[in-house]
N, C-alpha and C positions, 0 to 999 in steps of 0.2 A: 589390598585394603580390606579391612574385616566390615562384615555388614553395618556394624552401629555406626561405625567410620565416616563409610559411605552414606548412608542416609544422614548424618549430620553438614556433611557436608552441602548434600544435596539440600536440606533445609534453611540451610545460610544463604544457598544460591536465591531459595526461591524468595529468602524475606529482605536481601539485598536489591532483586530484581524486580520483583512482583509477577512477572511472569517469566519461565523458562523454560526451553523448546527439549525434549526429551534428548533428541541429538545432541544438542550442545549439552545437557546432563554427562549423557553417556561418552562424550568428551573428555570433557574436565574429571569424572571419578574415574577416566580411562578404564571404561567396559563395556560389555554389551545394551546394545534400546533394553531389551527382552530383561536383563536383570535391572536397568535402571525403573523399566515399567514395573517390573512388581514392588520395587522400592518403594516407589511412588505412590501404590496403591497400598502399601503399608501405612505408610506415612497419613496416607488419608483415609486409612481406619482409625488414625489414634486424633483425628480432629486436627492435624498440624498443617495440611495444606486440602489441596482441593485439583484434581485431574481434571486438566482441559483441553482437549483437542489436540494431541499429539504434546503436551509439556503440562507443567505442573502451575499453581496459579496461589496466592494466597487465600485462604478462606473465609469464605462471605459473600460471593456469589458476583459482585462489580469486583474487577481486579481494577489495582490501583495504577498509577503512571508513575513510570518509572523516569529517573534525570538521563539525559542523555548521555552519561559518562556508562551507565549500564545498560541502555538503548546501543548503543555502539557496538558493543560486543557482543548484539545477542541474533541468534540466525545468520551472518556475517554473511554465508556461500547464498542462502536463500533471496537476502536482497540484494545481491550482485547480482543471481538471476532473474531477478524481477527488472532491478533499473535497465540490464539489458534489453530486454523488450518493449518496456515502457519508450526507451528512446526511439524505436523503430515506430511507434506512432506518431513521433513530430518531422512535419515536415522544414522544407526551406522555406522562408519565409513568414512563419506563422508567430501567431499572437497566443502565448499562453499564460495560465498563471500556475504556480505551485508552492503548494502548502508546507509548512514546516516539518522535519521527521527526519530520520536516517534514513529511510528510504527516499523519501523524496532529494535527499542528499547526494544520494548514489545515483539517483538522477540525472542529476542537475552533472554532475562530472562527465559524461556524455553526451550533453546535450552541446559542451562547450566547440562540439564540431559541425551546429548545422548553422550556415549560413545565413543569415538575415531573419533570425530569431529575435524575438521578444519575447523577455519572462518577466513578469510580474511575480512579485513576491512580497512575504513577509519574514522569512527565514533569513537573517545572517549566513546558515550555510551553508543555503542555496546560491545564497549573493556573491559567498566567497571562492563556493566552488566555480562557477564563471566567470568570477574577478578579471581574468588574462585572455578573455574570447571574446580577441578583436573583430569577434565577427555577429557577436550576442551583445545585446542592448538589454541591459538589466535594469528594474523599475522597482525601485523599494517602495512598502505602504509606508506611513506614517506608525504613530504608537507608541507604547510604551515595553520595554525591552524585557520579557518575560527569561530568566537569565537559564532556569533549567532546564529551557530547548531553546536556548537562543533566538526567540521567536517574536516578532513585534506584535503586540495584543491592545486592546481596548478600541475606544470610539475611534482615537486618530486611526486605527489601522482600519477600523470599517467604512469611515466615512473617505477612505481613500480610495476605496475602492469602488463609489458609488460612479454610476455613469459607466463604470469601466465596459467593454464586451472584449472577448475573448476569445478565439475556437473553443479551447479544452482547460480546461482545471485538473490540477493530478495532485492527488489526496492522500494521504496517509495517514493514522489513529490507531487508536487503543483497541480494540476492537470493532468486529463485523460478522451482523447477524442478518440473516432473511428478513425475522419479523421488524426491526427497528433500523436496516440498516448501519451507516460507519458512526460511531459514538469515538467520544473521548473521555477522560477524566477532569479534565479544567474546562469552568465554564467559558474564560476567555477565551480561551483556544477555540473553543466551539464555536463562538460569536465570532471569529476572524474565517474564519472556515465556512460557515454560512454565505457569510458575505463573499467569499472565493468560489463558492456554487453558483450565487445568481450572477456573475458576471462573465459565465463561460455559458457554452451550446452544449456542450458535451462533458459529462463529468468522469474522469477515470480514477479508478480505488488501486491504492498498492497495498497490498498486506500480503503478509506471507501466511501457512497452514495456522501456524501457532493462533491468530486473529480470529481465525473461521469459530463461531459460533462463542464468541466472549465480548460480553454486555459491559457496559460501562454508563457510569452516568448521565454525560451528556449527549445527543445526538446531534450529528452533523451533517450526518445527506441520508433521508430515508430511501430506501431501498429502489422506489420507482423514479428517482432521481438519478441513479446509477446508470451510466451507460456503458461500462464496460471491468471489469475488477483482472487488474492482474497480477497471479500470485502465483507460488510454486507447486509442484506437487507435494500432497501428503503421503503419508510413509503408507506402505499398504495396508495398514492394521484400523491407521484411523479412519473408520466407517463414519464417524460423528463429524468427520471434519468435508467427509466426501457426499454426506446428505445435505448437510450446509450448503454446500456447492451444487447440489442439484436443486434445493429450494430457493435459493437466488437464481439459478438459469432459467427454472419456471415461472419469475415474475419480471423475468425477460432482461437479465442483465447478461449481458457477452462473456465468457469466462475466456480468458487466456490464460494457458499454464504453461510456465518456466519446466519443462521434464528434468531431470537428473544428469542428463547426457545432452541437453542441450550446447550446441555452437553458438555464443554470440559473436560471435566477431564478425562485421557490421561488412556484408560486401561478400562474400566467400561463397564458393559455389558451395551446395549440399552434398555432405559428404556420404558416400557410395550408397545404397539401399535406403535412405531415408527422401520423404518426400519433399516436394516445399511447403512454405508457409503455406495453411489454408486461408481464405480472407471469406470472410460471411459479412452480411450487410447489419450496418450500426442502427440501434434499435433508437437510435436520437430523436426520434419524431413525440417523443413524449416528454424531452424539453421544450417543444416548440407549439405545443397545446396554450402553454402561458400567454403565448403573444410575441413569441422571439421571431417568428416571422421567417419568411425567407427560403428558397427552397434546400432541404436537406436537413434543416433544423436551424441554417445558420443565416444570421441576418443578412440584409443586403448591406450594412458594413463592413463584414468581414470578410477575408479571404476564404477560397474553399480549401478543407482539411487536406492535407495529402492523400494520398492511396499509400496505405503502405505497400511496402517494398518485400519484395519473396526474399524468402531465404531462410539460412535455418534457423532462426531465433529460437526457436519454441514450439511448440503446437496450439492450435486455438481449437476449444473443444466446444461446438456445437451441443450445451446439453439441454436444453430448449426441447420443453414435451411439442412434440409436432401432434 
């Protein structure tokens, strides 16, 4: 494929998508990051896109939302490694809620093995994914059926949620910055999202690299509402995506990273030279400054969170200036 080829191509992807992950470029034009980055960075000499944290983004500075028919296809491997760990923080028996998104999707398909779960939800394909897990109790909010991420929105979905408490809330958005924290593109979504913050103790972020440091309109959990964000590793080159990740650790959010050679499968011992999961203590005491009360951060109506379970999931990286 001849350059102009490729960069046209590459330009369809990105104003189909709105955002796309350099990997999945260098994918689809079938060639290497290294030629799709300079492509990239062609393209965004001549004003036609805009370079953002390991992928390319539409230009104008808030990238837009994209419908979930091109949410679906985009980072695929990254949020299988992300919902894999994410699942390893819910225990048996717990009370959680989880937000709309593909990844939060990927989620939920995992989760349909822990016993005596409740989720709360607004998402259709959260709902659908545990549809058949006789062993999960699923709680839809009210609403209005936002059709481009299947997503229940407005007052009925907030006011259902009122009174709610929760252990954890797990999140997912359009972007996520240090200074503003997790943002989305639709105000709705934002206001259903809100209201899925204040009804949890603990708030956990799913985004993958592509996310780290891309602003979008609306904000949903500012940053010292974060208790923990888990996302993949960035490719070694994005320095922008790995300061991102050190300025959120410094305002004391837990980073978990999905590594590239990660084992998820749930139960297995770790395999030869690798160690096990690290576990560092959750920084939740700054949900519970509000009034939530209770020791740990969590009310005295709620169950206590699990401990997570060693194994090789991932690594958890301590970047917390000490």
């Amino acid at each position: 494929m001849f350059a102009a080829e490729r960069r046209q191509l590459i330009l369809e992807m990105v104003r189909a998508n709105g955002a796309v992950s350099l990997r999945e470029l260098a994918r689809v034009v079938q060639t290497s990051e290294v030629t799709v980055r300079r492509d990239v960075r062609a393209l965004e000499a001549e004003g036609l896109l805009d370079r953002r944290h390991g992928g390319a983004v539409l230009p104008g500075g808030f990238t837009r939302e994209s419908g979930f028919p091109q949410k679906s296809h985009l980072a695929t491997a990254e949020k299988t490694a992300i919902a894999d760990l994410a699942a390893g923080l819910v225990g048996e028996g717990e009370a959680i809620v989880v937000g709309a998104g593909t990844t939060t999707q990927e989620l939920a398909r995992r989760l349909a093995r822990v016993p005596g779960l409740t989720v709360v939800t607004n998402s259709l394909l959260v709902a659908q994914a545990l549809a058949h897990a006789n062993r999960v109790e699923v709680v839809m909010t009210g609403g209005t059926l936002r059709g481009s991420n299947y997503a229940l929105v407005g007052s009925g979905a907030e006011q259902s949620l009122q009174g709610l408490r929760v252990s954890r809330a797990f999140l997912s958005g359009s972007g996520l910055t240090a200074e503003r924290g997790l943002s989305t593109s639709n105000m709705l979504s934002a206001s259903v999202d809100r209201a899925l913050v204040q009804a949890a103790a603990e708030v956990v972020v799913l985004a993958d690299h592509t996310k780290l440091g891309s602003d979008t309109m609306f904000q949903t959990v500012p940053t010292e509402l974060i208790t923990r964000l888990v996302t993949d590793e960035p490719p070694v080159h994005d320095e922008r995506a790995a300061t991102e990740l050190q300025a959120l650790a410094d305002q004391g959010v837990e980073i978990t990273v999905a590594g590239p050679d990660a084992d998820t499968s749930a139960g297995d011992a770790p395999p030869p030279g690798r160690q096990p999961r690290q576990e560092m203590p959750l920084p939740g005491q700054r949900r519970t400054q509000g009034g939530h009360g209770g020791p740990g951060g969590l009310g005295p109506q709620l169950r206590s969170a699990a401990v997570l379970a060693d194994g090789p999931v991932g690594r958890v990286a301590d970047m917390r200036r000490r």
